[in-house]
Each structure stands twice: as structure tokens, then as C-alpha cells.
N, C-alpha and C positions, 0 to 999 in steps of 0.2 A: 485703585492704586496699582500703576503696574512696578515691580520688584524684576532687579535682576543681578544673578551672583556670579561672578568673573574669578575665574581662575589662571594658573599659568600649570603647564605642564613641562619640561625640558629646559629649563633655565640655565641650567648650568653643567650639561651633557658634555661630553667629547666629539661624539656621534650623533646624528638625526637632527631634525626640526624641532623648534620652538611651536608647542598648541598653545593656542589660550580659546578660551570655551567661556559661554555665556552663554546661561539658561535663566527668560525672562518667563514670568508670569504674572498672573493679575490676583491680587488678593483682594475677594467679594467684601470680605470683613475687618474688622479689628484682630479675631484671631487667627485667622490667615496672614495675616500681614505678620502677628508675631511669631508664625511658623515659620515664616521665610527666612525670620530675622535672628532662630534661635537653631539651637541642635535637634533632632530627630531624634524622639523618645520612645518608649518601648519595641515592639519587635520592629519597626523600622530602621531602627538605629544599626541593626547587623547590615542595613541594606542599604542605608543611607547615613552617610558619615566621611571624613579624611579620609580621600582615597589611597594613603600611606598606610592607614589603618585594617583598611579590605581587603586590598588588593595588592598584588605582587606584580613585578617584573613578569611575564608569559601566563600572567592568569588575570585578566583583565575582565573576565567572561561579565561581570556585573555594573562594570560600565557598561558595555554594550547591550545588554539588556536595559539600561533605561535610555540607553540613543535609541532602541526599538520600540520601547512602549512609546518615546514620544514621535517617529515617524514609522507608523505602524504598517503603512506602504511599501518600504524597501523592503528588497528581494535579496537582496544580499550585499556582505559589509562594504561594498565599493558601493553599490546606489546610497547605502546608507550612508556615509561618508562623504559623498559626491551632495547628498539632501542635508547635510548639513554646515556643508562648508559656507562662510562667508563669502569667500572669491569664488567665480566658476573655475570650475579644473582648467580650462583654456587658458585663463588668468594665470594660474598656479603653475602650467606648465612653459610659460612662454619665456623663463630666463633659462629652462634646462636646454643644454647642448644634446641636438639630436641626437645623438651616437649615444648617449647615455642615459635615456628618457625613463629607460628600464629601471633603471637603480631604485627609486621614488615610485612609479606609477605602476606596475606590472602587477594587476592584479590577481585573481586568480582566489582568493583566502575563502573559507566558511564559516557561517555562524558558530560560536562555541558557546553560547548561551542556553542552557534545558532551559525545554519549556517548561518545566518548574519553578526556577528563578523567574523566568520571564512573566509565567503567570501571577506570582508571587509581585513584583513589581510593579502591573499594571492592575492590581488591586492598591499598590502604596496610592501609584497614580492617582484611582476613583475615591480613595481613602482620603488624601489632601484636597481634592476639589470638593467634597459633601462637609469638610471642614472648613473654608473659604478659603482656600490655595489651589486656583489653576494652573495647572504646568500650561505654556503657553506653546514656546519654543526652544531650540536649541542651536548657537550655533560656532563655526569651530576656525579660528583662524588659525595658518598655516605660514609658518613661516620657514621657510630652508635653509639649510646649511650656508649655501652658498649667497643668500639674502643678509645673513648674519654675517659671516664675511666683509660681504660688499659693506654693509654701514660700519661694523668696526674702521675698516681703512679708512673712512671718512671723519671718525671723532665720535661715531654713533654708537652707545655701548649697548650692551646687549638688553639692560636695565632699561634703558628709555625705549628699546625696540618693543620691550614685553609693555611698556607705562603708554605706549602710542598705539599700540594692538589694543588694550584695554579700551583705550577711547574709541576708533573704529566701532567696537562692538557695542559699547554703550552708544554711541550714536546710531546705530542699525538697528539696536533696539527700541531707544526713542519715536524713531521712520515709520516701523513697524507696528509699535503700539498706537502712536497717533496720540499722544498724552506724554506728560512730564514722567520720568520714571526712579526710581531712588534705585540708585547702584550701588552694591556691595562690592568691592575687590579684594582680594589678597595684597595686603602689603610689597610694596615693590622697592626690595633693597634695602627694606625696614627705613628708609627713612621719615620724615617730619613733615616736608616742606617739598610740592609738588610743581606749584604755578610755574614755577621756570622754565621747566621740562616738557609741558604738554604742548602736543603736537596738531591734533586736529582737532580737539578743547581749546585752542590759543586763541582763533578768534572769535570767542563765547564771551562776553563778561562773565566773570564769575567774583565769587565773596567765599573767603576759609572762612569756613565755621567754626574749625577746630584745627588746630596742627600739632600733633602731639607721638609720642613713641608707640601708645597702642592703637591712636585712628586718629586721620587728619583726613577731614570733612571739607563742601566744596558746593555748594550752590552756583548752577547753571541755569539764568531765569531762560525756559523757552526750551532745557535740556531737562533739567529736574537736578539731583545731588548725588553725588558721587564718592562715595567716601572708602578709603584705602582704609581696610582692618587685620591686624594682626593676628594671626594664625583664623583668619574667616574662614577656611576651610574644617575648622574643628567649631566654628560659635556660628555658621549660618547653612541651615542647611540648603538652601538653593548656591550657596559655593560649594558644599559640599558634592553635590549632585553635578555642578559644572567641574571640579575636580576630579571626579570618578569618570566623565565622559570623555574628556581630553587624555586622562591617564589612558582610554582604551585607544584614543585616535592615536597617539604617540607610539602607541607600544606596535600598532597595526601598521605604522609607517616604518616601525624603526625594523621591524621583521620584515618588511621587504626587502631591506637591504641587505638582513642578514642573507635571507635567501636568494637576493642576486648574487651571490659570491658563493656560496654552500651548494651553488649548482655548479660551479667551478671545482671548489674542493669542498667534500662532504667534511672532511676532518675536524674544518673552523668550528671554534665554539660559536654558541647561542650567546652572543655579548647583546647587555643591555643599553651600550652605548655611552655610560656613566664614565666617571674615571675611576675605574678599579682594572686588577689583575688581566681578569676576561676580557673587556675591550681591550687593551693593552695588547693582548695577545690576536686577539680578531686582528686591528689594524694592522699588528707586525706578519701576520698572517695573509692580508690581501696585499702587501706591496709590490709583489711582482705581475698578481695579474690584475692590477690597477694599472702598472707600469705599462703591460702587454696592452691593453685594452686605452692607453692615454685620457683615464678617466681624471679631468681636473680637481686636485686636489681639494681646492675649494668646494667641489661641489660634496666632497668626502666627509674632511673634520673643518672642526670648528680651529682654522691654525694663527688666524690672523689676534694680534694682541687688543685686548680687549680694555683700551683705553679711556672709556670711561668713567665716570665717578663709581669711587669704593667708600663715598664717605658722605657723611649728609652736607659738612661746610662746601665741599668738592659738586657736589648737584645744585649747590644754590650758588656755586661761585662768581656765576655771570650775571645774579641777578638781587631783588630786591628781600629785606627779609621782615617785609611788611607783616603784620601779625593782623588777626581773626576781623577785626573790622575794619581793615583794607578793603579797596573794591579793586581789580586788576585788571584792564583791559589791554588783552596781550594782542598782536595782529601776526596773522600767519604770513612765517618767511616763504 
């Protein structure tokens, strides 16, 4: 049985990229399979858990120790990064305007991981696979400012951008497994009711199993099941684990940007990108040598209105509200 726990990172930022992360693995056993599917108990638990719980804004250090233990080849956070992206960098870099390429891709960053944690870590690792949980893979989809932009103007809210990244990845993981795989996600927008929505799932048949406020469930014959759970990142620890990694990819993206601009003027604060104070002040802070430099705004903040559904009637408005022994066969637009 292969397991895989989908998370979102940046959902709701002013500043930086949308990550979502998905870390698949095979469980040999019955208790493997209920590791994946439960929280992480004694001393793991400090190390594996809600990456809201771990980890802070500029101290990410313990995600990145487990995107290390699981591609133990990277030399540093850019190959690491670059080994785990779902899209090649080429992909990821071909809507940025050359003149700006810097802002996003300028590498340069070092490991902040001791090798204490690390070691620490890649014993959880050997510790879950001698229990029937093998970490398989990880990996990290990328979405930009100016991506989120573009589909907002079109009617695409940010919601369905984060519900249609989910799918990509559970599909890549599917490819990769070679077997039907059961997916965990994070809840997307707390809603019920998904079928409408899904974008590279659409031409799957599928059957809800469940649709409900804390998990609505979803059989893909030839995909395997895919089920949206509330607060998964606190009740499964492979979302846990794909939480803590995107928290590191995000915060490793969102620090370039700071440092494209802080090589301008040292003064700007360290904003997390959020809406609070500090980014407030970052932005009002770079407007002139944004200005100077005709860095499009769009590829900046997130400015464009974010019109889609705020509401669970509003995400199923265009469609049917068939319940649990529905069969759906949607065909992609």
C-alpha cells in the first residue's frame, strides 16, 4: 500500500509562492499503514508534527533536515530544492521576465540543519521503515506570485489553484508508485463537496465516499482514494512531514526575495510575507526601487482580487450536489 500526505504551504500570504508538498510512501504492514495515517508518538513527535507547531518563520532548520534525509545526495539547499521540485526549474522559470529572474531564483543559501537534528532524523527515518513505514519520496510544487495572479484574473481562485496542485501531485505519485495509492490532504477551504472543482482528477471516474465538514472522501478506480481531512496536518503524520518540508521550501523562497531587495537597502525588515505589520512595511519599503528597477507588480504581491468561492454553496454553485453513492464522470475542459 502506497500512502501519501499532501499539504499546502502559503495560502493565504501577501508576498511569495504557493508550496504544496507530497511525501509518498509504501507501508510493508497493517502498522505502517496506521503510522501514516495517525500522529507521531513519543520522542518523534518533537520532530514530526504541524509544522505551525515546530517551526517558526526564519527557523525552518527541521524541515530541511527531513528534505535531507530523504535526498541524501544534495549538496546544497538549491540542488535540494531543484531534487525535489515537481516541475524542472526550466518549467518554473519560463513565465519570469528576464530582467527579474533574480528575485525567485538567485541562489546562493547554506544548510542550517546540525548535524544533530539531521542525525536525529535519519534515525526517525530507519525507525519508521523497521516499523512498516517506508519514506519513499518527496516532492514540492511551486506556484508564483505572478501564476496566482494570472488565474485569479481568470475566475481561478487561489482555492482551486492549491485543490488542482494537490491533484498533479497525487497523480505523480500514482506514476511513480506504479499501484493505486490512498491520499491524505489538508482540507481545501474547509469545504464538503470537491467533484466540481477538480481539475486534472476531472477525467477520472470517480465515487464520494464521504462528504462531510471533517473529511470528504473520493475513489479513483486506476488512481486509488483521495480524501480531504481537516487539520491532517495535526492527525496524519506523512502530512505532517509534507508540512514541515514545504514550510522549509516556502520560507527558502520567500528569503530570496527578501534578500533581493536588502542588497538594495540593508534597512528593510525580515518580513514573512504574511499580512501583518512587517510585510506592510517591507512592501511600502521596496516601492521605489521596484519603481527603479520596473519590477511587475504582479510578479511582487498577490494584488489581483481573489474571486473565487468563499463558501461551500459558492464552490458547488456550477454543479451537482449528488451525494456518497453518485458515480461522476466529469471530462476535462
Amino acid at each position: 500500500m502506497f500512502v501519501v500526505g499532501v499539504d499546502e504551504n502559503g495560502l493565504g500570504p501577501r508576498l511569495g509562492p504557493l508550496i504544496v508538498t507530497a511525501v509518498t510512501a509504501e507501508a510493508t504492514n497493517e502498522a505502517g499503514l496506521a503510522i501514516a495515517t495517525k500522529p507521531a508518538r513519543g520522542g518523534a513527535a518533537s520532530r514530526l508534527a504541524d509544522s505551525k507547531q515546530l517551526v517558526a518563520y526564519g527557523d525552518s532548520a527541521l524541515g530541511e533536515a527531513w528534505a535531507r534525509a530523504m535526498v541524501p545526495d544534495a549538496t546544497s539547499p538549491e540542488s535540494l530544492l531543484e531534487s525535489l521540485f515537481l516541475d524542472s526549474t526550466s518549467v518554473l522559470q519560463k513565465p519570469c521576465p528576464r530582467d527579474h529572474m533574480a528575485q525567485c531564483w538567485r541562489a546562493g543559501e547554506a544548510f542550517e540543519s546540525t548535524d544533530d537534528v539531521l542525525t536525529l532524523v535519519k534515525k526517525d527515518v530507519a525507525r519508521l521503515a523497521k516499523r512498516g513505514l517506508r519514506l519513499v519520496r518527496a516532492e514540492v510544487a511551486f506556484v508564483c506570485t505572478r501564476a496566482l495572479n494570472e488565474a485569479a484574473s481568470t475566475g481561478k481562485s487561489r482555492f482551486v489553484v492549491d485543490l488542482n496542485t494537490m491533484e498533479r501531485l497525487v497523480l505523480s505519485a500514482r506514476a511513480r508508485s506504479g499501484a493505486d495509492v490512498q491520499a491524505i490532504c489538508g482540507k481545501v477551504g474547509g469545504f464538503d463537496r470537491y467533484g466540481n472543482q477538480f481539475g486534472p482528477l476531472s477525467s477520472y471516474l470517480h465515487v464520494a465516499l464521504v462528504e462531510g465538514r471533517a473529511r470528504s472522501e473520493y475513489k479513483f478506480p486506476g488512481v486509488g482514494t483521495v480524501a480531504f481531512v481537516r487539520d491532517a496536518d495535526a492527525s496524519s503524520s506523512l502530512v505532517s512531514l509534507a508540512s514541515l518540508i514545504g514550510k522549509w521550501a516556502r520560507d527558502l523562497l520567500m528569503a530570496r526575495v527578501i534578500r533581493h531587495y536588502k542588497d538594495e537597502d540593508d534597512s528593510l525588515p525580515n518580513a514573512s510575507g504574511y499580512h501583518d505589520p512587517i510585510t506592510a512595511r517591507f512592501v511600502a519599503g521596496t516601492a521605489l526601487v521596484r519603481k527603479k528597477r520596473k519590477m511587475p507588480n504582479d510578479c511582487f504581491e498577490r494584488t489581483k482580487v481573489d474571486n473565487g468561492p468563499t463558501s461551500e454553496r459558492s464552490l458547488n454553485a456550477n454543479g451537482s450536489t449528488r451525494r456518497s453513492a453518485s458515480i461522476l464522470l466529469n471530462r476535462r475542459h
